[in-house]
TIROKE-640682 format. One record per residue (C-alpha): z, x, y; residue in one letter. Coordinates in steps of 0.2 Angstrom, whole numbers, plus 2048, in hexadecimal, padded with zeros to 3 digits. Example, Ala and Ser with C-alpha at 12.3 -4.5 7.8 and 13.67 -1.06 7.14 Angstrom:
REM TIROKE-640682
82783E7EAA/8248447FBS/
//
This chain:
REM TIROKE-640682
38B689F93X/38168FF85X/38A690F74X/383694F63X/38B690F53X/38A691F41X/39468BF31X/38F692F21X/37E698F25X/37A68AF2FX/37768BF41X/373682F51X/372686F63X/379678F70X/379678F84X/389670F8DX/38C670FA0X/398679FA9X/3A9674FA5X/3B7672F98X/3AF66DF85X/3BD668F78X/3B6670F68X/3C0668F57X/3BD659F4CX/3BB647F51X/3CD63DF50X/3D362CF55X/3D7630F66X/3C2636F6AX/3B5643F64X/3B6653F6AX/3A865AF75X/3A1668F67X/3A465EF55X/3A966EF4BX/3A7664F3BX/3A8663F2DX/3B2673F2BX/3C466FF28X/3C967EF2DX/3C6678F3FX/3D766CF48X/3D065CF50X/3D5663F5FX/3D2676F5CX/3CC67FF6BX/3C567EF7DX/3B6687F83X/3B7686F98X/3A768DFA4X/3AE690FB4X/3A769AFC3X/39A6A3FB4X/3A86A9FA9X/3AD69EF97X/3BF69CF92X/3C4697F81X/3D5693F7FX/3DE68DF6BX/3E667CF6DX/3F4681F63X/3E9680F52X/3EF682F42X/3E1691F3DX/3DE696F4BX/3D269CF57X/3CA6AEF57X/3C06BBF61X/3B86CAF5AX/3C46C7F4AX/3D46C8F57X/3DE6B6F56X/3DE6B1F6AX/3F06ADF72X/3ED6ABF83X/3DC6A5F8BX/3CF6B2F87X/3BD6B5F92X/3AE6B5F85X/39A6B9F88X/38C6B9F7EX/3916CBF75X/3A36C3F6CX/3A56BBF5CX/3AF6AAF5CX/3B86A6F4CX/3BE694F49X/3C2691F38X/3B1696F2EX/3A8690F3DX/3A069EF48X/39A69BF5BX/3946A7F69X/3946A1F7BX/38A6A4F8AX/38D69EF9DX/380696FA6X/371689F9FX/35E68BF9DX/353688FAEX/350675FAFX/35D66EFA4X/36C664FACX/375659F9EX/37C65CF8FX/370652F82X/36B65BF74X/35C657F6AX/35565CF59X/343662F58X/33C65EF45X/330668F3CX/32365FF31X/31D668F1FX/30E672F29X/31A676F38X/312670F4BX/31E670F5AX/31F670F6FX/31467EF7AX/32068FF7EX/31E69FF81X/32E6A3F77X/33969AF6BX/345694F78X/336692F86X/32E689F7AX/33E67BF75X/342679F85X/32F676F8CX/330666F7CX/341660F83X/33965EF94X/329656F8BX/337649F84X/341648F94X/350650F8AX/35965BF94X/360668F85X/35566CF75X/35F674F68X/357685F67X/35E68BF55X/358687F46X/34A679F41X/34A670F31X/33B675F29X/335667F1AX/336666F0DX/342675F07X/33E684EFCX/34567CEE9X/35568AEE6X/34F690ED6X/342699EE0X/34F6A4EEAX/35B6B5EE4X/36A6B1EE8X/3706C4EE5X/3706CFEF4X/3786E0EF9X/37E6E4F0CX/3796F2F17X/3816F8F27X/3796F5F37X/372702F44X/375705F54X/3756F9F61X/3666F7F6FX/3686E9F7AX/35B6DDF7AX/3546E0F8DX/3546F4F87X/3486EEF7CX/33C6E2F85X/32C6E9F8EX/31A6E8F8EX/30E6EEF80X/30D703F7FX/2FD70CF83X/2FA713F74X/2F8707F64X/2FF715F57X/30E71BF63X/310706F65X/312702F53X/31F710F4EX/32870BF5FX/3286F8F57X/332700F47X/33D70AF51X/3426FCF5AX/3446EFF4CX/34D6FCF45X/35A6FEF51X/35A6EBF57X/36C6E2F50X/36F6D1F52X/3836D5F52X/3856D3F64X/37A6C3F68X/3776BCF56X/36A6B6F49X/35F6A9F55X/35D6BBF63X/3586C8F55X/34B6BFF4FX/3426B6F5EX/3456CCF65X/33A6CFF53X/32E6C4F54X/3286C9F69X/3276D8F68X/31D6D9F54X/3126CDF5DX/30F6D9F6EX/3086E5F61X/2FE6DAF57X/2F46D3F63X/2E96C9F57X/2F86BFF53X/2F66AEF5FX/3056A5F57X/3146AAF4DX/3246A5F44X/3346AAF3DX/33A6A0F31X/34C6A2F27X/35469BF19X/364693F19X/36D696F09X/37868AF09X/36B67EF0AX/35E685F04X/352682F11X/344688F1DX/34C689F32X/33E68EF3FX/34969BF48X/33C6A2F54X/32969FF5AX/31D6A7F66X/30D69AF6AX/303699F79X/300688F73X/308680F65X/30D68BF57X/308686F45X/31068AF35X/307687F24X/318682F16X/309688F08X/309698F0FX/31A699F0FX/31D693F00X/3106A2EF9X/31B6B1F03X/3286AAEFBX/3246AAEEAX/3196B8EEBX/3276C3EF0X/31C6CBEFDX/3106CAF0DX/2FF6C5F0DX/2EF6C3F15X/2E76B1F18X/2D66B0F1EX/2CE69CF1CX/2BD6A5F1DX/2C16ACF0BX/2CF6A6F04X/2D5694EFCX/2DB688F0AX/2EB684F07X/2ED673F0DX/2E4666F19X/2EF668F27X/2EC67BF27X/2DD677F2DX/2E266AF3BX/2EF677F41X/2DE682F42X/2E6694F39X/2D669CF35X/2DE6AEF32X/2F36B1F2FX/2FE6BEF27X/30C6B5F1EX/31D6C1F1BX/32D6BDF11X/33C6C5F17X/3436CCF08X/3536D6F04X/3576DBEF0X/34C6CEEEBX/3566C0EF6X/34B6B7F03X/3516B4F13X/3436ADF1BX/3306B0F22X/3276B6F31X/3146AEF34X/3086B3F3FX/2F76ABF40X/2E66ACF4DX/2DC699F4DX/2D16A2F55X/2CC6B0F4BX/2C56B2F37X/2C96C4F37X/2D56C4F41X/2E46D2F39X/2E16E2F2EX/2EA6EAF1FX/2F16F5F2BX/2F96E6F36X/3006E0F24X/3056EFF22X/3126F1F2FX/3176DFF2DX/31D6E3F1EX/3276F2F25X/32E6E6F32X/3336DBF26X/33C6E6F1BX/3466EFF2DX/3496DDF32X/3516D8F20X/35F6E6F20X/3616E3F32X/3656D1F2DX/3706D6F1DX/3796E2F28X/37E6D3F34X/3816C7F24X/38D6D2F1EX/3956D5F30X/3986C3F30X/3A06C0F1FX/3AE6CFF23X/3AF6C8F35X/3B56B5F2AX/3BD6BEF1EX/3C86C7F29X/3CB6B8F34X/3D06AFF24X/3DD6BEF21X/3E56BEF33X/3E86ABF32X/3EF6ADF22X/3F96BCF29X/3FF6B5F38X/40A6A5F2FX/4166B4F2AX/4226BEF2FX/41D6D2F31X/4286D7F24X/41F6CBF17X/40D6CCF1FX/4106DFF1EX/4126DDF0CX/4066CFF08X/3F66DCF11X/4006EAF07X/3FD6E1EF7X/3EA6D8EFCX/3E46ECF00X/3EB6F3EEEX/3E56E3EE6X/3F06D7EE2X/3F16C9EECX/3EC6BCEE3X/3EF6A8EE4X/4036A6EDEX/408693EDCX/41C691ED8X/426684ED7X/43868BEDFX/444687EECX/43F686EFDX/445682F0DX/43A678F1AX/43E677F2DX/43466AF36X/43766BF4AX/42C65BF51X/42B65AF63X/42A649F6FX/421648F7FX/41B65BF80X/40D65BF8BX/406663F99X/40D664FAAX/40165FFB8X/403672FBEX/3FB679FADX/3EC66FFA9X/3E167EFAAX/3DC68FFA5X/3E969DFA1X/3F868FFA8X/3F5685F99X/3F5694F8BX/40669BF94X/40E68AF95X/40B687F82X/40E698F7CX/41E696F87X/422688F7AX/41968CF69X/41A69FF6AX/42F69DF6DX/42E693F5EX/42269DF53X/42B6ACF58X/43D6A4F54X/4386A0F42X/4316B1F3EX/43F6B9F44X/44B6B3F36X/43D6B6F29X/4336A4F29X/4256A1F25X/41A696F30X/412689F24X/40867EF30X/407679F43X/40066CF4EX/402666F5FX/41265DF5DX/41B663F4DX/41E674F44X/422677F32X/42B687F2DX/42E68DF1BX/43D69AF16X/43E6A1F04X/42C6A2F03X/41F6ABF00X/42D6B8EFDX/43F6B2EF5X/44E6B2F01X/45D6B1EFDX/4636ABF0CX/4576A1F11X/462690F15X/46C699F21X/45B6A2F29X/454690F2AX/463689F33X/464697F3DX/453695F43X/453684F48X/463686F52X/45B696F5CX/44A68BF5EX/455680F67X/460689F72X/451694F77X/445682F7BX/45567CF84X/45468AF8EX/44268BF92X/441679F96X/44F67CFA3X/44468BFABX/435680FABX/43F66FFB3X/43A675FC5X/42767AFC1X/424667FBEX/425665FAAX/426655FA5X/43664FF97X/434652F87X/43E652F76X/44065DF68X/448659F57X/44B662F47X/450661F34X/45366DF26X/451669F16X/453673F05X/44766EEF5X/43F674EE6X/42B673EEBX/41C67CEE8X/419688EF3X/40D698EF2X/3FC69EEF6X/3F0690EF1X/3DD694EF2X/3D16A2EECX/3D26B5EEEX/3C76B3EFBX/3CE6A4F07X/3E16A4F01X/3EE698F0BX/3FF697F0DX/406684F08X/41467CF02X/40F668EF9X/41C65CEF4X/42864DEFBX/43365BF03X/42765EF10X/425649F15X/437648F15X/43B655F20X/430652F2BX/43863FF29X/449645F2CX/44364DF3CX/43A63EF44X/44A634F40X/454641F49X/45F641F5CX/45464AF68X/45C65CF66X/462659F56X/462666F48X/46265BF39X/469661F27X/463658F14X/474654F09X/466662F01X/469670F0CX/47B66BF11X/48066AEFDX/47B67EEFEX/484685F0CX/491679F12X/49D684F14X/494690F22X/48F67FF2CX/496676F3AX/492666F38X/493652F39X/48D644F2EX/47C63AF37X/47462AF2FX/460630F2FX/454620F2EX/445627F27X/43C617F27X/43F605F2AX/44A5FFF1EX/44D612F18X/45E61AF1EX/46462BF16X/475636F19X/471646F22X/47B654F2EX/47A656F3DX/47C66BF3FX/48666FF4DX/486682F4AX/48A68FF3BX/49B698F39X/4956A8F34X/4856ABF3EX/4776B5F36X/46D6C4F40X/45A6C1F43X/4506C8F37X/
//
């Protein structure tokens, strides 16, 4: 399995066998195959990516953002290939069955770059990685990104940038093909088809190494080339693509000059200044150097050089370049831009998805006039905390589609439960829930919707554990407390990433009341029962919240004058 992934501009490309990965954050209990840190954004047990027969699977482990596909939040296990869009957190991946020819174990190893770039024999970028992973008996080489020493200083770089859409799509094999018979026809055929490449479908690390074959079948003086891109984040230099018949060379002087030069340019070491000693061992006697540029923001820099040719290249060749470059640079803005709406709208359908439709009706209602903003209050809430005991799997659902249908089975019931009397789904993980009522939106009612709620979450559990006894599930418990409190509450965050939270001691003793609970027990705060006492059936229960720590609390038995759903 082949997966691809990037966090904030940076990006790598790993190799796993086939199988199950576990993709999250490292916990106490073990690390998880595919360390998706450090976004926080990302559960320690997040998702599972499963090659099987050569289709992948992912499937959400119950995480509290959730796990996305093509900007849709996945609730069942979902097929993926190399043309969908993962979304896990901020973190993006794309997937591929199958490994490269010759690799057999899952060790990935970092190729570094020195200042005047040399690097392992390839006929391509990936041809050539994998060639120095076999060359240092490694059986995976990350293909992505290089680190390219030392970085471009920042001060150098425009930050400001403007977005263009994206062409049509051609596939890459559409594309591939030997050189055209005529040089002229060739060339504009190269511009058409830069043009009308987009990285959408297979990602950054495909466009460029595309670019960079088929610049280089039409100039044929060009014996080694390059693609190098910035990361903005870090501000430096990542070798994204190569093309050598031996080793490729990179001169960081030249760089450095398309880059503060703004544009291409022709080297020749027959007439021009050397720029460094080791331009000399990497023997470039002739190169064209070419900053991608978009609105005066640089995104990186193709290289081409002959070590075996002074005048190798012509204004002409420099020429197109530079109309490559410019094609390629709004290419790659279109796909930047694709990107950030793609996290910006998997950041709006987590945040959506906590609520019930009436209130994520309303929030999108206000976000698309303009006013949705980050709202802190300090009002009166009431937090439902349903923690579950022994909730596992049963030996018949370990894998696949059985596993999502058990634990929607479970979760969805719940999920569904709360939003039905107008809760609000603060957090989740895989053995507790919080739900919020009175919040974002005001309810008047919300200590009887609450109570309501839990009661229903545990009639309708009861029932589905019953249904479930003969397929082999295994015991497990449930237990419950509502508890009325002023707390902060609101959408915390900026404009741009804005979460629903509720902070204070009501939420720690909630949950408290809940873990000191009788398995299937609804518990009620003195809180909550001081409220609505007199549409409650209920009993007086001794809660030990801790050792030494014993509180008065109900037990709700039922309500005397039942509220509807919704």
């Amino acid at each position: 399995m082949r997966i691809v992934y990037s966090y904030k501009g940076s990006q790598r490309n790993l190799v796993f066998p086939p199988g199950t990965i576990l993709l999250g954050r490292p916990a106490e209990e073990g690390d998880p195959d595919l360390d998706l840190s450090p976004d926080r954004d990302t559960s320690r047990r997040h998702a599972t990516l499963r090659e099987e027969a050569g289709r992948i699977w992912i499937v959400d482990l119950g995480s509290q953002s959730g796990t996305f596909v093509n900007g849709r939040r996945i609730s069942a296990a979902t097929v993926v290939g190399p043309e969908d869009v993962i979304s896990i957190g901020s973190t993006i991946l794309q997937v591929a069955a199958g490994m490269p020819e010759g690799v057999e174990a899952p060790v990935v190893a970092e190729v570094t770059v020195a200042e005047e770039i040399p690097a392992s024999a390839g006929a391509t970028a990936a041809a050539a990685l994998s060639a120095a992973a076999a060359a240092a008996n490694t059986d995976v080489v990350a293909s992505g990104p290089v680190a390219a020493e030392p970085p471009l200083p920042a001060e150098e770089l425009a930050e400001e940038s403007q977005y263009s859409e994206g062409d049509e799509e051609v596939l890459e094999d559409e594309l591939s093909g030997s050189l055209y018979p005529d040089e002229a026809e060739a060339r504009v055929r190269l511009l058409a088809d830069v043009l009308a490449l987009n990285p959408r479908r297979h990602g950054l690390y495909p466009f460029v190494s595309n670019l960079l074959g088929k610049l280089m079948s039409v100039l044929t003086d060009a014996e080694r080339g390059a693609v190098l891109m910035l990361d903005r984040a870090t501000q430096r230099l990542s070798v994204y693509a190569y093309v050598a018949p031996g080793d490729p060379a990179i001169s960081q002087t030249l760089v450095r000059k398309a880059v503060r030069g703004r544009r291409p340019f022709l080297w020749r070491r027959i007439s021009d200044h050397m720029p460094s000693d080791t331009a000399q061992q990497i023997k470039i006697k002739a190169g064209i150097y070419a900053p991608i540029i978009w609105q005066e923001r640089v995104l990186g820099v193709l290289c081409l050089d002959s070590s075996t040719r002074d005048l190798a290249f012509t204004d002409v060749d420099l020429k197109l370049v530079r109309s490559v470059t410019n094609a390629a640079a709004a290419t790659i803005i279109a796909f930047e831009y694709q990107q950030q709406l793609e996290q910006q709208t998997s950041g709006w359908q987590r945040l959506v998805n906590q609520f019930p439709p009436p209130v994520a009706a309303s929030l999108i209602s206000r976000a698309q006039q303009g006013g949705l903003f980050p709202q802190v209050a300090k009002s009166e809430v009431t937090l439902l905390w349903i923690a579950f005991a022994g909730l596992t799997l049963p030996p018949t659902a370990q894998l696949g589609a059985a596993a999502l249908e058990w634990w929607h089975d479970h979760f969805d019931l719940v999920v569904d439960t709360v939003h039905a009397f107008r809760g609000t789904i603060e957090r989740s993980g895989e053995n507790s829930l919080l739900a919020v009522f009175g919040s974002p939106e005001a309810d008047p009612t919300q200590q009887l919707n609450a109570v309501n709620a839990a009661l229903a979450v545990v009639a309708g559990l009861n029932q589905l554990r019953e249904a479930r006894r003969a397929l082999g599930d295994a015991p497990w418990e449930v237990r419950l407390a509502v508890h009325t409190a002023e707390a902060w509450n609101g959408l915390f965050g900026t404009t741009e990433r804005l979460m629903f939270r509720v902070l204070g001691e009501s939420v720690a003793h909630v949950a408290a009341l809940a873990d000191g609970a009788a398995a299937g027990a609804v518990v009620g705060s003195r809180e909550l029962q001081s409220r609505i006492a007199a549409q409650l059936q209920t009993e007086p229960v001794s809660v030990t919240l801790k050792p030494g720590v014993v509180v008065e609390a109900v037990r709700i038995k039922g309500i005397l004058e039942p509220v509807a759903a919704g």
